[in-house]
C-alpha positions as CSV (number, residue, x, y, z in Angstrom):
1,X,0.0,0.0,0.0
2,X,2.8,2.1,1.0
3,X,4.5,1.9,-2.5
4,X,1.2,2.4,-4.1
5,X,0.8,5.6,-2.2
6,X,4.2,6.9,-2.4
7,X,4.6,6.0,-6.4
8,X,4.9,8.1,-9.3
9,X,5.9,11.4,-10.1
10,X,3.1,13.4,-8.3
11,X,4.9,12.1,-5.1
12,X,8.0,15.2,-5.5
13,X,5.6,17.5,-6.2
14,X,3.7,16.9,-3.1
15,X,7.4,17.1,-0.8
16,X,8.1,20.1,-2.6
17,X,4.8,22.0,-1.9
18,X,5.2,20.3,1.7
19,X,8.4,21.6,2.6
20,X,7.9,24.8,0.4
21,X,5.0,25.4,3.1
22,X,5.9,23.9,6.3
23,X,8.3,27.2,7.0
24,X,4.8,29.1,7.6
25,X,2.7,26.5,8.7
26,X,5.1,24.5,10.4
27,X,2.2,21.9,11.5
28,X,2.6,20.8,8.0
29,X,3.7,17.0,7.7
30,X,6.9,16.9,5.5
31,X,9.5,15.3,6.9
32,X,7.2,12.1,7.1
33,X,6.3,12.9,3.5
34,X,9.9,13.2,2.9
35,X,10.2,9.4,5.1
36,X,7.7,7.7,3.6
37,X,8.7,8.5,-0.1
38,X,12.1,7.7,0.5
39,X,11.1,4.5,2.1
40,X,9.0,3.9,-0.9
41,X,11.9,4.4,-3.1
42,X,14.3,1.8,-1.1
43,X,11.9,-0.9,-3.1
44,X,13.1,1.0,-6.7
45,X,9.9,3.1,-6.4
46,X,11.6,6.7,-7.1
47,X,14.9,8.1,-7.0
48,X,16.8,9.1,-3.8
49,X,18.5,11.7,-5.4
50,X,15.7,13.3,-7.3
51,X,13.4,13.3,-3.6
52,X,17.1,14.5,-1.8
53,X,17.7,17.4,-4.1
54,X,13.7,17.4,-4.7
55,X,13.4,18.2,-0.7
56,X,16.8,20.8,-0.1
57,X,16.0,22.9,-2.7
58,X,12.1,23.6,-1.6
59,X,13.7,23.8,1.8
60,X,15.8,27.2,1.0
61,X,13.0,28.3,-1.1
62,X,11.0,28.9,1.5
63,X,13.4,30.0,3.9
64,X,14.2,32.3,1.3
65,X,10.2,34.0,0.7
66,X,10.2,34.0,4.9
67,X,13.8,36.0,4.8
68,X,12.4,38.7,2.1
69,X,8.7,38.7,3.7
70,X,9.9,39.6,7.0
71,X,12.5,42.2,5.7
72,X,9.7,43.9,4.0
73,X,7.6,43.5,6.7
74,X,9.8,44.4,9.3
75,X,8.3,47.0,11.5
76,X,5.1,44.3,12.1
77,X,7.4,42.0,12.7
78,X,9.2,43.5,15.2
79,X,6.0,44.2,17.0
80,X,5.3,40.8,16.9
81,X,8.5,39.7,17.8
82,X,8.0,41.9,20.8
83,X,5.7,40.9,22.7
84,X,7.5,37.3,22.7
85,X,10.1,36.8,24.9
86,X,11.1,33.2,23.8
87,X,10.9,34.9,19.8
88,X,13.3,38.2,21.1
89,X,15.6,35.8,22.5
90,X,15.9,33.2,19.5
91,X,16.6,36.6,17.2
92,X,18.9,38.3,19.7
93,X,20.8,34.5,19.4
94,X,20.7,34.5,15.9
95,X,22.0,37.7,15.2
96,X,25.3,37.3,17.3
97,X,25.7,34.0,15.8
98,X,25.4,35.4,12.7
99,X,27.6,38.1,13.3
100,X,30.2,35.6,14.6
101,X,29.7,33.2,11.3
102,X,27.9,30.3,14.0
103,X,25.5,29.6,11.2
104,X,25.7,26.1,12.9
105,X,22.5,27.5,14.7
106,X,20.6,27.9,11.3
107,X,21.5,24.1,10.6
108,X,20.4,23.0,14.3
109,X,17.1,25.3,13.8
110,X,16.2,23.1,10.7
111,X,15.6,20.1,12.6
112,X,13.9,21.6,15.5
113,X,10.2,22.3,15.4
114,X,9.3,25.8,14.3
115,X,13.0,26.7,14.4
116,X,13.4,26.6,10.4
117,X,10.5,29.5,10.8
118,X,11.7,31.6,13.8
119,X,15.2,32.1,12.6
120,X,14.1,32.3,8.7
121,X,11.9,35.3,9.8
122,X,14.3,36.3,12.6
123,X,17.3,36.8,9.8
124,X,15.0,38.5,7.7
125,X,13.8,41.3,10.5
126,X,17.0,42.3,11.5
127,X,17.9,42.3,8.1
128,X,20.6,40.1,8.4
129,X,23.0,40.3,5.0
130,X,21.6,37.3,2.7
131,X,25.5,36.5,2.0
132,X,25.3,35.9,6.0
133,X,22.1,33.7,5.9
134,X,21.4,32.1,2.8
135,X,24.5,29.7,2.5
136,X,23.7,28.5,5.9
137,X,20.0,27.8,5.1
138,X,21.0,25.9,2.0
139,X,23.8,23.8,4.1
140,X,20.7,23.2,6.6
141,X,17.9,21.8,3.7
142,X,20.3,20.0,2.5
143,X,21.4,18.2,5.5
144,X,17.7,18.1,6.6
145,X,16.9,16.6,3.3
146,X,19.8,13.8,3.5
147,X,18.7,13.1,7.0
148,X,15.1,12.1,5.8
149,X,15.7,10.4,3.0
150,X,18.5,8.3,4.8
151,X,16.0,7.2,7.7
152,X,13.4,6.5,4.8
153,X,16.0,4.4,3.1
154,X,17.7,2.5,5.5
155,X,14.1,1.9,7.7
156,X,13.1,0.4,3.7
157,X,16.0,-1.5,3.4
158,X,15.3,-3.0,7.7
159,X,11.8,-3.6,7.8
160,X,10.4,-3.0,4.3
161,X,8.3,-0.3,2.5
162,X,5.6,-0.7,5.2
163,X,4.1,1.9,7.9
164,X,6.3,0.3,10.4
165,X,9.0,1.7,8.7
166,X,7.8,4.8,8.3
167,X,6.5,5.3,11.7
168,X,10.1,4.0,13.4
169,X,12.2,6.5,11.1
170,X,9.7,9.5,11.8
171,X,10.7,8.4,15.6
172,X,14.2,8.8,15.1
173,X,13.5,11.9,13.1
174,X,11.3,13.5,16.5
175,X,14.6,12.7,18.3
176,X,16.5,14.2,16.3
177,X,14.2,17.3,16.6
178,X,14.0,16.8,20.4
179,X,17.5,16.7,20.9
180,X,18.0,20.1,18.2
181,X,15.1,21.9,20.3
182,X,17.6,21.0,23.6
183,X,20.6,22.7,21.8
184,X,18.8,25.6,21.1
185,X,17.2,26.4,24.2
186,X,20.4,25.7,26.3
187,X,21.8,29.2,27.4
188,X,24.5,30.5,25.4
189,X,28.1,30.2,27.0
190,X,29.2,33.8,27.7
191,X,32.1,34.7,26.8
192,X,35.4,35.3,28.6
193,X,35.7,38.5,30.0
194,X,39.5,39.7,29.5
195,X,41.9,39.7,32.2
196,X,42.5,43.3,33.8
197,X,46.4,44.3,32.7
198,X,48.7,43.7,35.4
């Protein structure tokens, strides 16, 4: 059934529109679209590659409309940003690890829930340089797009192009997500003050 579902060419569009989408509605299901066509494609139904690059490039495309929305839209934004405290701190973050070239924290944000949107529209309202932002967001789909499509592989290749194998690699993909949401919250480590001259 699984192959059945996950068959033919409709299947990229469908990741593409998914992943396109899931930086403003991040409810959106498509890393277990991602999963489950890359599990179907471990029986020869697809190709890895096309769903890999299919996956990273929609990834950075909608990082990128997020980026230019919320530099436009700035002032709103702002506002918005505001009045959260958890959203002031994950900008305030991003911007000094921006500043410092830690894009690291883009790549980590991918994988945590929400965290491709809050620093997408985070880089955008502080109108972070795209030079600084954009090669980190790409280095982040794509590693976020490897990652799925390896758990849909290999869970294909353990326990078949079934729903068990979809549902255990969407688990190790919620850990992976659990353990990037840890990272991110942990406070960051201040820096060394210099020593007073002697």
């Amino acid at each position: 059934m699984l192959e059945s579902v996950a068959a033919g060419p409709w299947i990229y569009a469908a990741v593409a529109v998914s992943v396109l989408l899931d930086v403003f509605v991040p409810v959106l299901p498509s890393g277990i679209l991602v999963i489950a066509a890359a599990t179907a494609a471990a029986s020869g139904n697809g190709s890895l590659l096309a769903l890999a690059l299919c996956a990273a490039t929609a990834s950075l495309l909608g990082d990128l409309v997020a980026y230019r929305l919320a530099w436009r839209g700035r002032s709103r934004l702002h506002r918005a940003i505001g009045r959260s405290r958890r959203l002031t701190t994950a900008q305030e973050r991003l911007g000094t690890a921006l500043a410092r070239g830690g894009g690291a924290l883009v790549v980590i944000a991918r994988f945590a829930p929400a965290g491709r949107s809050v620093v997408s529209l985070a880089a955008g309202a502080a109108r972070r340089k795209a030079s600084q932002f954009l090669p980190w967001s790409a280095l982040a789909g794509a590693a976020w797009a490897s990652y799925g499509v390896a758990l849909g592989y290999y869970g294909g290749q353990w326990l078949g192009a079934t729903w068990t194998g979809v549902a255990v690699s969407a688990l190790a993909l919620t850990l992976a997500g659990t353990l990037a949401t840890y990272v991110l919250r942990r406070p960051p480590i201040p820096s060394p003050s210099p020593s007073p001259a002697s």
